[in-house]
N, C-alpha and C positions, 0 to 999 in steps of 0.2 A: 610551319607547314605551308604556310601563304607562300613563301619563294618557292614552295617545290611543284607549284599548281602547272598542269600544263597549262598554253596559249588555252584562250576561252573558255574553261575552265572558272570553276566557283568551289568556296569552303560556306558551306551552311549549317543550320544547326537540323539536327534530326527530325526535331518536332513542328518543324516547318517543308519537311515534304513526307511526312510519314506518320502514323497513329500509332504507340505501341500500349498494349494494354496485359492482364492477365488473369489469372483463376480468381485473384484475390482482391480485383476491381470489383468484384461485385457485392461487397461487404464485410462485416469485421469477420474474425474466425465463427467466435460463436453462430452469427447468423448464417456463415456459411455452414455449418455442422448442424445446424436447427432445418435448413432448407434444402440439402444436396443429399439426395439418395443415391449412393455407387452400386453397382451390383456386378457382378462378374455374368448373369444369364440378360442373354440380348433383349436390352429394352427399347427407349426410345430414340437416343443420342448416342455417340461415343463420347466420351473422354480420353481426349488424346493425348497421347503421353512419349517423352523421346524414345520410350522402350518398343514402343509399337513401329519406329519407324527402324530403328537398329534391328529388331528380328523382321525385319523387310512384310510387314502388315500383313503375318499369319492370320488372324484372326481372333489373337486370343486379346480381348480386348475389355477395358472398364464400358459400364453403361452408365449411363443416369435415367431417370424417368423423365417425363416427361416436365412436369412442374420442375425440378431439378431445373431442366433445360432452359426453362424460362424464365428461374429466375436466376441463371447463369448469363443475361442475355449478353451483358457488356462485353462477354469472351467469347460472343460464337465463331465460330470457324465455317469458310466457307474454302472450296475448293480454288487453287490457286494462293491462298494466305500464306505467309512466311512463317514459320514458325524459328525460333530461335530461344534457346534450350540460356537458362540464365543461373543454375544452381549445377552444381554435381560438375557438368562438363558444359561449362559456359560458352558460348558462341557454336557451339555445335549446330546446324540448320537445316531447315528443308523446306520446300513448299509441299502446302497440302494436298494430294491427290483427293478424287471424289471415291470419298469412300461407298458412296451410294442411299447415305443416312445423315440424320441433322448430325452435326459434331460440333465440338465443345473443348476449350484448351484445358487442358489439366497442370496442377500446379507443377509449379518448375519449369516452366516455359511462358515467352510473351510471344502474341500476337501482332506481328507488320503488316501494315495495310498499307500502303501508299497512296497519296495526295495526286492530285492530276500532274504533279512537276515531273514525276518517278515512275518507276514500276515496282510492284514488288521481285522480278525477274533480277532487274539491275540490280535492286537492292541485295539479294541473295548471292549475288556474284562478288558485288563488291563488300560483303562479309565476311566471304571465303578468299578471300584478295589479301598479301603481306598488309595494305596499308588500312585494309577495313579490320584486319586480327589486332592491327596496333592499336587501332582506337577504343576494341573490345575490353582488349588485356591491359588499358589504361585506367579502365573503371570497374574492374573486378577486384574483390577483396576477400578476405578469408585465407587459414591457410588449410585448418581440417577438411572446410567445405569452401571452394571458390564460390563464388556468387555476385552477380552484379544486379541492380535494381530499372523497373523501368525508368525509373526518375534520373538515373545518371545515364542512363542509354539517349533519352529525349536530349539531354544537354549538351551531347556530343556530337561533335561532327562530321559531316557526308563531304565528301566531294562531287561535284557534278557538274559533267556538262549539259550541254547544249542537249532538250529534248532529243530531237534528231541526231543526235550522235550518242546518245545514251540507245538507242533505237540500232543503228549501226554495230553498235559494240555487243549488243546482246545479241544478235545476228551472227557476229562471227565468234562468238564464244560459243552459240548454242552449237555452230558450224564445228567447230576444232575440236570441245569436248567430245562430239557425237565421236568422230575420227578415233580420237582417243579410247572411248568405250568399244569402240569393235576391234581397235590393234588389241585392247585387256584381256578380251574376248578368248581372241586368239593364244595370245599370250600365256593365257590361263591352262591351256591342257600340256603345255609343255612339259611339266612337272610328270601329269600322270602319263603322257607316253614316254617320258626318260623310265621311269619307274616301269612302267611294262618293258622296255626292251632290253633292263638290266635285270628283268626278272625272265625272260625269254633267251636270254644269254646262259641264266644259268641253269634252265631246261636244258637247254640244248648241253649244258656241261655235264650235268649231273645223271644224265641218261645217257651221254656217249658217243650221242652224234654229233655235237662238236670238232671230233676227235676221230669220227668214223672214216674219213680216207686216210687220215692217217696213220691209222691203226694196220692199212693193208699194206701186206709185205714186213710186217716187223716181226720180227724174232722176241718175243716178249717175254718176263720171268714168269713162269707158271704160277698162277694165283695160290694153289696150295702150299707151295713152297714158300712165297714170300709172303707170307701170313704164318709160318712155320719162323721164317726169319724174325717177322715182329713176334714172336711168343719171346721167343730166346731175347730179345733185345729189352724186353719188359725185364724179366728175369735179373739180367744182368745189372737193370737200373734200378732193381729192389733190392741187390747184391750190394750195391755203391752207396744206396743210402743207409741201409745197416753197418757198414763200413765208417763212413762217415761221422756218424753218432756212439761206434764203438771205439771212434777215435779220441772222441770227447768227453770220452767217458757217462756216455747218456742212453737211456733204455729207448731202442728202434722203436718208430711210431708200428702200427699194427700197420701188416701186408695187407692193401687194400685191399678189398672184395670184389671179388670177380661174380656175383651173384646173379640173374637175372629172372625175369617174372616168367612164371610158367606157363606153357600155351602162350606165349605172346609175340610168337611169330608172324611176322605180316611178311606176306610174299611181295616183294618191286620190282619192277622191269628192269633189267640190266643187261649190256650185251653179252657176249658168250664167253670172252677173256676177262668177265669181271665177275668178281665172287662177294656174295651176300654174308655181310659180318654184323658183328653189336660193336656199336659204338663203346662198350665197353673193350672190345676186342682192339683199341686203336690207343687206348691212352694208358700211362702208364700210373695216371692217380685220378681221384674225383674227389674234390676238397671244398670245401667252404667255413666260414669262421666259427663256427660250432666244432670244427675239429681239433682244437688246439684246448679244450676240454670243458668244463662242466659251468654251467650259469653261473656258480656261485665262484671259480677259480675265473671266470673271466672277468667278471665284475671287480673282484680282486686287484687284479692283474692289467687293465686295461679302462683308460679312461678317454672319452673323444672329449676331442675338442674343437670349437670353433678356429679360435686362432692359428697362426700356422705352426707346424713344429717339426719331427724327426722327418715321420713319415705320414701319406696321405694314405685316404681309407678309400676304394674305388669302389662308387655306388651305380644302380641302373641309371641313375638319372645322369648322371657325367654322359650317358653311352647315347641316352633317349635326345637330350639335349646338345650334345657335341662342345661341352664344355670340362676343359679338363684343368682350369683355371681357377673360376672365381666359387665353383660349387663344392668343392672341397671340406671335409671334413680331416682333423689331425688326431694321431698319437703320438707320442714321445717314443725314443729309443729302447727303452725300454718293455714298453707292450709291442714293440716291433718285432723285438727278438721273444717274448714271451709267444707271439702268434705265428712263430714258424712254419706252422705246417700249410698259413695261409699265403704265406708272399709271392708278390707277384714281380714276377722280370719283364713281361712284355712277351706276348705270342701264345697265351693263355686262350684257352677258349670259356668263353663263358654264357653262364645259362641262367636265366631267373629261376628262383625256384618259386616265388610268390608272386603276388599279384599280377603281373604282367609273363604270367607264367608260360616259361617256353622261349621266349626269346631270348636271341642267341649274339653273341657279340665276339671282339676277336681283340683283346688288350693290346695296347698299344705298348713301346718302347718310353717313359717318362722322363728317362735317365735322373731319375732319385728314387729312394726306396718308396715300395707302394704294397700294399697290403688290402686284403679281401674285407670288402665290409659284408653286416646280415645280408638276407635274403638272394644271396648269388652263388651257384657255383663255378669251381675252377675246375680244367679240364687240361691236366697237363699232359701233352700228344707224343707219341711214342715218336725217337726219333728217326723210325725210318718210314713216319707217315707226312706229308706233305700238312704243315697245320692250315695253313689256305685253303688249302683244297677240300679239308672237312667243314672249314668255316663254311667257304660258299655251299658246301652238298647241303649245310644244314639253315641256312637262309634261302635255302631254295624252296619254291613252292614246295615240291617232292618233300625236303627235309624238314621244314615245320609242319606239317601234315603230319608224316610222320610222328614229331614229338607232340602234335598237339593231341594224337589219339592216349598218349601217356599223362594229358592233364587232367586233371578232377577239380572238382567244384564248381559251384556256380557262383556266390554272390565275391567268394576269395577262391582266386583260381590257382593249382600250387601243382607239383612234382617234385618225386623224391631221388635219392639216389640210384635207387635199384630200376624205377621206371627210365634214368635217364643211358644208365648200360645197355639197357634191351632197348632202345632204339635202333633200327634197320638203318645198314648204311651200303650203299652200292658199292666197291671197291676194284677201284684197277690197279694196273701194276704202278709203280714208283716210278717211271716214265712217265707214263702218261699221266700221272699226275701233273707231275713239271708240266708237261706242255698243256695242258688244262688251265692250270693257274697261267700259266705266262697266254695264254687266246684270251681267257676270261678280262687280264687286266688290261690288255691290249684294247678288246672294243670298251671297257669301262671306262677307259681314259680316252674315247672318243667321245662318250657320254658326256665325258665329266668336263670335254671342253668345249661343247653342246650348252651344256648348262653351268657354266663358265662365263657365254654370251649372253645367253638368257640374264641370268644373274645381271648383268652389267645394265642388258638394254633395260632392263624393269625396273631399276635403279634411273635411268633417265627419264622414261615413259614416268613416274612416280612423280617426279621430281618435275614436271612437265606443266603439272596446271598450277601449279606456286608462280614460276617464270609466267608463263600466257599470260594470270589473273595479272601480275603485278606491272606485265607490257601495259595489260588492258587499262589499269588506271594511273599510268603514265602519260596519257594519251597519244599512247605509238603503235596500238596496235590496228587503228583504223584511220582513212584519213579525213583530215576535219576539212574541210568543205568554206568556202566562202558563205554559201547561201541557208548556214545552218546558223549565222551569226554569232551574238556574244551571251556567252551563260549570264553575263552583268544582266543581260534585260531579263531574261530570266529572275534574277534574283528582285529586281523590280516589281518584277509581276507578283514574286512572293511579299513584298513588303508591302505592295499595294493594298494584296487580298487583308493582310493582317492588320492595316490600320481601318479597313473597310471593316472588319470585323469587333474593331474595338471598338470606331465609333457610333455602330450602329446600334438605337435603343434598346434593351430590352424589350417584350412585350411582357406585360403584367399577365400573367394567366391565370386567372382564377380556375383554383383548386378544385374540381369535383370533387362530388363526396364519393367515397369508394362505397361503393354498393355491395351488399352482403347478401351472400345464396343465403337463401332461407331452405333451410333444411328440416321436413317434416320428418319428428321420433315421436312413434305412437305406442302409450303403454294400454294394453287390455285392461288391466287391474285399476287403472286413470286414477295413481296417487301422486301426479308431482306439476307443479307449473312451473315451468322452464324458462320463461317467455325472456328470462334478463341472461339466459346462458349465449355467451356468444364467442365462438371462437374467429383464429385468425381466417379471416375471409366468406365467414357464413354466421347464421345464427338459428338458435335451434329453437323449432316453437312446439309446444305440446298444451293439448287441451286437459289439462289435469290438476285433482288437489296438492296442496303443497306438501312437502314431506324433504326436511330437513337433511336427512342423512340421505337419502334418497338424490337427490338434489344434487348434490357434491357430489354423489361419485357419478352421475351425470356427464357431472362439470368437467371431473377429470378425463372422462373416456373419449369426449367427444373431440376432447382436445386433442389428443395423444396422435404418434403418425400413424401408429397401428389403424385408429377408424376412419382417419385420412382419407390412408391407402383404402380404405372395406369400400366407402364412398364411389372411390372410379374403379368402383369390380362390378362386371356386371348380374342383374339380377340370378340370385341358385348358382355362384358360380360358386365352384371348390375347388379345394387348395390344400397343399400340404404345409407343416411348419416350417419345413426346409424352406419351400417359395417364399413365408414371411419372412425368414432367416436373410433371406439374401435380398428381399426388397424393401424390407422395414429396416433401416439403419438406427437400430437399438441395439443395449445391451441382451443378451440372453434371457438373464434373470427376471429382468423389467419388462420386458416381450413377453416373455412365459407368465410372469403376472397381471398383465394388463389382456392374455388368450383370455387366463380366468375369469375376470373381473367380466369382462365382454359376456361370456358364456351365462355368468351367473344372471345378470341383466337381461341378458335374453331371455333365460328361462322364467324371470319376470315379469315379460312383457313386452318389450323394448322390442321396439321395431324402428332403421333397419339392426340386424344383427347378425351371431355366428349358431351353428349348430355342429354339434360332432356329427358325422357319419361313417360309419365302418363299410370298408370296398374290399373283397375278399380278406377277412380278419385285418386290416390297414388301415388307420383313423385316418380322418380326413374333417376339414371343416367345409360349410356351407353357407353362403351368405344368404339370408331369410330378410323378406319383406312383408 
């Protein structure tokens, strides 16, 4: 790496212009599990976590208490610190914002702090830089969980130049990113106004005004008649497939159902040459893979598969996803020809019937056999109806509205056959459909070459701060200056500070003795002397006779976090168990037996302690002194 340095330029080690630390500097696990209260209700610190910065610092946040906090001290966080993410998604980073409260790293993240050489700025930049990702992804390991250590992050190295030009480059990085974030900005709503003015196109289609000057002056086919024509033309295609099957010597599938829900007419606006039909009234079948017959004859009869094979099974997600490729599902030739009644040619309309109930899609051409999978139906379109043209009426606001009043359920949302007939559908002549579909695709392919550029430029804008970071520690992206000198002395000054640091004596510091809260427990009943009981950080004196059994369970309680925590409550305060539940980081059972234990004690005398109190029939405890 040393030949690729720019002029004035330096390679150093990490732990020479920087401090990296974590959740876990502060002692083994167990003392951290003996010492660190979490709670999810706002206490005194955050713990901060890379999850908090990913959902952009909702609020939904870890606490700690306050002793927690303190004796987390090696990892506090101040606003401004680097945070950099070393488990799960290693190198991922951020600097800390003021959250407005003490904060505190939580595991799976180190702490950067930078040395007077650096900033933590630079440093963040050149992490997010090709040449600070290489240095990452040279000392991460694992393959279930990546993970890298602060001990190998401190061993590896920075590039850096010259203060002053490390100052320059943060300058115009802050400058060009900013640039960046307000083109994204912008960038950003181009999606939803495509999407509004391909949904405003096909308002205007499916109500008529589209089409409205061109409708004046035409001699058009009278709406009763050619709706008289599609009867007959159904007809004739029930006639061809009974035929077909009498050819084959095979009993005709049943004449579809023409059925529709009663009372389920909804009135839609449509112009005067256009007539109000059921989407039943337009197609000449309504299928899905339950029609080729019974669970136990298909199960028989029909096996998927992963790998590829005769023919593919076409699901919502091919349609949701735009992938007609790699999402695939197989059957063999066999269950191909066993599910006749479901194949699909291309130009199918289709409709979820489950979960994503209601939406509506328009089968493509695959050119190989393809077949209906669960949860979809097929909608094959009479053929003197325009199948486009009901596509768009029924991806129109107008048309899923409509179908959405024929969905049911809440938690699984579904529609059936008979709901999807009686759907309302506006209807013009066969004219005007043609020129419907042909305006429709006309301005859609102005859209589509609208977001065509889109697509490209966001692709470059993306691709945009890779190139800037990776100018920027080239040293090409600013210019390096005479009077900014040579990083070498820099690097001097580091080696200076470091042998000043080695050789300079320790000071002997005698140890104070750690002084212990004396903590006064006073029993009414004065059967116990206490006076050798002493927990972590206090000690507990009582003027009383001795009393063995007594004594011990003392011993136990005073220790426990349950009376810890009672300790920094203030006097007659009360509490529910839920609030111990979530501030006393104990097990349940052991919580719930050491309320008891507390309780019983108290009712013996023990002071301070807990009492039950009942708040509109609601127990509650009470701290008593």
């Amino acid at each position: 790496m040393k030949n690729e340095l720019p002029t004035n330029w330096i390679e150093v080690n990490f732990e020479n212009i920087a401090d990296a630390t974590d959740f876990v500097a502060n002692g083994s696990f167990k003392s951290l599990s003996d010492n660190v209260t979490q709670t999810k209700i706002p206490d005194y610190a955050i713990l901060v976590r890379l999850s908090d910065y990913s959902k952009k610092w909702n609020g939904n946040f870890r606490y700690v208490t306050k002793s927690s906090y303190e004796f987390l001290s090696k990892s506090s966080l101040l606003p401004g610190d680097l945070f950099i993410a070393n488990v799960g998604y290693p190198g991922k980073l951020f600097l800390m914002p003021d959250l407005g409260m003490p904060m505190t790293i939580g595991p799976n993240g180190l702490r950067i702090r930078s040395k007077i050489f650096s900033s933590n700025v630079f440093l963040s930049y050149y992490y997010r830089s090709p040449q600070g990702k290489k240095i990452l992804n040279s000392i991460v390991s694992g393959t279930a969980q990546q993970k890298f250590n602060k001990t190998g992050l401190r061993k590896s190295s920075v590039l850096l130049p010259t203060f002053a030009e490390q100052q320059r480059i943060v300058v115009k990085l802050d400058e060009l990113f900013g640039h960046l974030d307000v083109l994204k900005t912008r960038l950003k709503n181009i999606p939803q106004i495509l999407k509004n003015f391909r949904q405003a196109v096909l308002t205007q289609a499916v109500t008529g005004k589209l089409t409205e000057e061109w409708r004046v002056g035409k001699e058009l086919e009278d709406a009763d008649l050619y709706l008289g024509r599609i009867y007959k033309s159904r007809v004739n295609y029930q006639i061809g497939v009974e035929k077909v099957y009498s050819d084959k010597g095979l009993n005709a599938p049943r004449k579809p159902s023409q059925s529709i829900l009663d009372g389920s007419h909804i009135p839609i606006s449509i112009p005067k040459l256009w007539k109000e039909v059921r989407l039943g009234d337009l197609i000449v079948d309504l299928t899905d893979y339950h029609a080729n017959g019974s669970y136990v004859k298909l199960k028989a009869n029909v096996t998927l598969k992963e790998e590829e094979d005769y023919a593919c099974m076409i699901r919502s997600t091919n349609f949701e996803k735009n992938n007609f490729e790699d999402l695939l599902i197989y059957i063999d030739e066999k269950a191909y020809n066993f599910m006749h009644r479901s194949k699909l040619f291309g130009g199918e309309i289709l409709i979820s019937k489950i979960g994503n109930a209601g939406s509506v899609y328009l089968m493509p051409n695959l050119n190989r056999p393809a077949s209906l999978a669960m949860n979809l139906f097929a909608l094959r379109v009479n053929e003197l109806v325009d199948n486009k043209f009901l596509y768009y009426y029924l991806i129109s606001n107008s048309g899923s509205n409509l179908i959405n009043k024929y969905v049911r359920g809440v938690a699984t949302k579904s529609i059936d056959k008979i709901s999807v007939r009686s759907v309302m559908v506006g209807l013009p002549s066969e004219e005007e459909q043609t020129e419907i579909v042909k305006r429709v695709e006309h301005l859609f392919a102005k859209a589509d070459a609208i977001e065509a550029q889109y697509l490209s430029l966001k692709t470059k804008i993306d691709s945009l701060p890779q190139a800037i970071l990776a100018k920027a520690f080239k040293g090409e992206l600013v210019e390096q200056l005479d009077t900014d000198g040579d990083a070498k002395v820099l690097l001097e000054e580091i080696k200076k500070l470091k042998a000043e640091a080695t050789k300079r004596p320790k000071k002997r510091v005698k140890p104070k003795p750690k002084r212990k809260k004396i903590i006064d427990i006073s029993f009414e009943s004065g059967v116990i002397d206490s006076s050798k009981i002493s927990g972590k950080g206090f000690k507990v004196n009582v003027d009383a006779k001795y009393n063995s059994r007594l004594y011990n369970r003392v011993d136990t309680i005073v220790k426990s976090k349950l009376f810890i925590w009672l300790l920094d409550q203030p006097d007659n305060k009360t509490f529910e168990f839920d609030l111990l539940k979530a501030q006393v980081a104990m097990p349940y059972q052991v919580l719930s037996e050491q309320v008891i234990e507390l309780l019983d004690l108290t009712s013996e005398g023990m002071r301070p302690g807990i009492k039950r109190v009942y708040e509109n029939d609601k127990m509650t405890f009470q701290k008593i002194i």
